[in-house]
C-alpha positions in Angstrom: 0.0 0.0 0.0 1.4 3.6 -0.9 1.8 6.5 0.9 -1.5 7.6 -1.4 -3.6 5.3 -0.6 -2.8 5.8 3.5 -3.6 9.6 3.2 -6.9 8.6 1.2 -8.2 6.2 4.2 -7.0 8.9 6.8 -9.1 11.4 4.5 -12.2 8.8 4.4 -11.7 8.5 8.2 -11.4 12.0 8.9 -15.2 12.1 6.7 -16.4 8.9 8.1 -16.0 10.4 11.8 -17.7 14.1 10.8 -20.5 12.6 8.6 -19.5 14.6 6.1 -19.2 12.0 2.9 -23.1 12.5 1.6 -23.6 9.3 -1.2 -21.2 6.9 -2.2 -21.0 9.6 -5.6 -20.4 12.4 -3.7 -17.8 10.6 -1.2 -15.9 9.1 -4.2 -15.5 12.7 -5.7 -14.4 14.5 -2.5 -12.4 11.8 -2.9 -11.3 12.3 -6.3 -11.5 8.1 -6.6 -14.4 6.3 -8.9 -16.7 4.7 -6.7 -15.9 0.7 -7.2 -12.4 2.4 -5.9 -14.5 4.1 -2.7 -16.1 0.6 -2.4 -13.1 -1.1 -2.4 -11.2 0.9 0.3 -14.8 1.2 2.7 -14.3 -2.7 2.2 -10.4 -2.2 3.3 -11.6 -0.2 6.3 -14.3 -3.1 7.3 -12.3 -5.6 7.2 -9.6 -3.7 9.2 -12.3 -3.6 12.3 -13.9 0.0 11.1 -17.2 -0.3 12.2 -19.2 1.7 9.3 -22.6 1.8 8.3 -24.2 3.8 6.1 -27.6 6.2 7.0 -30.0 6.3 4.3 -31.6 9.3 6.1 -29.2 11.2 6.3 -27.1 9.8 3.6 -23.8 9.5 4.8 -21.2 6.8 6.0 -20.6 7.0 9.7 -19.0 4.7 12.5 -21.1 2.9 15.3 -18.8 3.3 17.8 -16.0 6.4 18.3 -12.9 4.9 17.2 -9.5 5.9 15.3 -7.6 4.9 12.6 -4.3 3.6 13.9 -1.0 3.8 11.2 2.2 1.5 12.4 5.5 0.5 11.3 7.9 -1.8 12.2 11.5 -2.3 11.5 14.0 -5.7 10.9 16.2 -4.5 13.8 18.9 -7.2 12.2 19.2 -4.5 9.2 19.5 -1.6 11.4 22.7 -1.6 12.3 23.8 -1.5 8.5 21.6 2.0 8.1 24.1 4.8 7.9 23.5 8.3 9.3 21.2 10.7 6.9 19.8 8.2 4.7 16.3 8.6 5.0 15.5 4.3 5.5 11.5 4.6 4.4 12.1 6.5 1.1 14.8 4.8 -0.3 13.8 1.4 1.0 16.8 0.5 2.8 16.1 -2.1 5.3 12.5 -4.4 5.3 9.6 -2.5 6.8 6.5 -4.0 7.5 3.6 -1.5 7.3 0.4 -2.0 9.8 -3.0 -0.4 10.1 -6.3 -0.8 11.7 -8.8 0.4 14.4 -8.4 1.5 18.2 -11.3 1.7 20.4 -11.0 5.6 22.2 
């Protein structure tokens, strides 16, 4: 997953949590993403624990519970001794990193 796509679900979050994203249309164009790509990433966010429903009343995606979106990394630390000073490691892909995300309960 690309830096992109982890700034779009923090942007869906960020919607998600002000019931701000009106229909699927209009979430997948403040988006700027078609909307089998909206589908696909609300999918992402389910099956990461997001709790999201959708409110035909109102229509607009929103969580059932408060929650956050919770970004993590985590390094080989066999390979860090080999990283040399001023090298930026996640940009130039220097050592293994293995990226994790999901939900937190507040």
């Amino acid at each position: 997953m690309s830096l992109i796509d982890f700034e779009r679900l923090e942007r869906m979050h960020d919607l998600i949590c002000r019931r701000a994203t009106g229909t699927p249309d209009t979430f997948s164009e403040k988006l700027g993403i078609s909307k089998s790509m909206l589908m696909v990433n609300l999918a992402q966010l389910k099956e990461r624990g997001g709790p999201i429903r959708y409110d035909l009343l109102s229509q607009t995606y929103y969580y059932t519970r408060p929650c956050r979106l919770v970004f993590g990394y985590e390094i080989d630390k066999d390979v860090m001794g080999q990283v040399k000073g001023g090298e930026n490691i996640f940009e130039k892909r220097l050592i293994p990193i293995s990226l994790e995300w999901g939900f937190a309960g507040l």
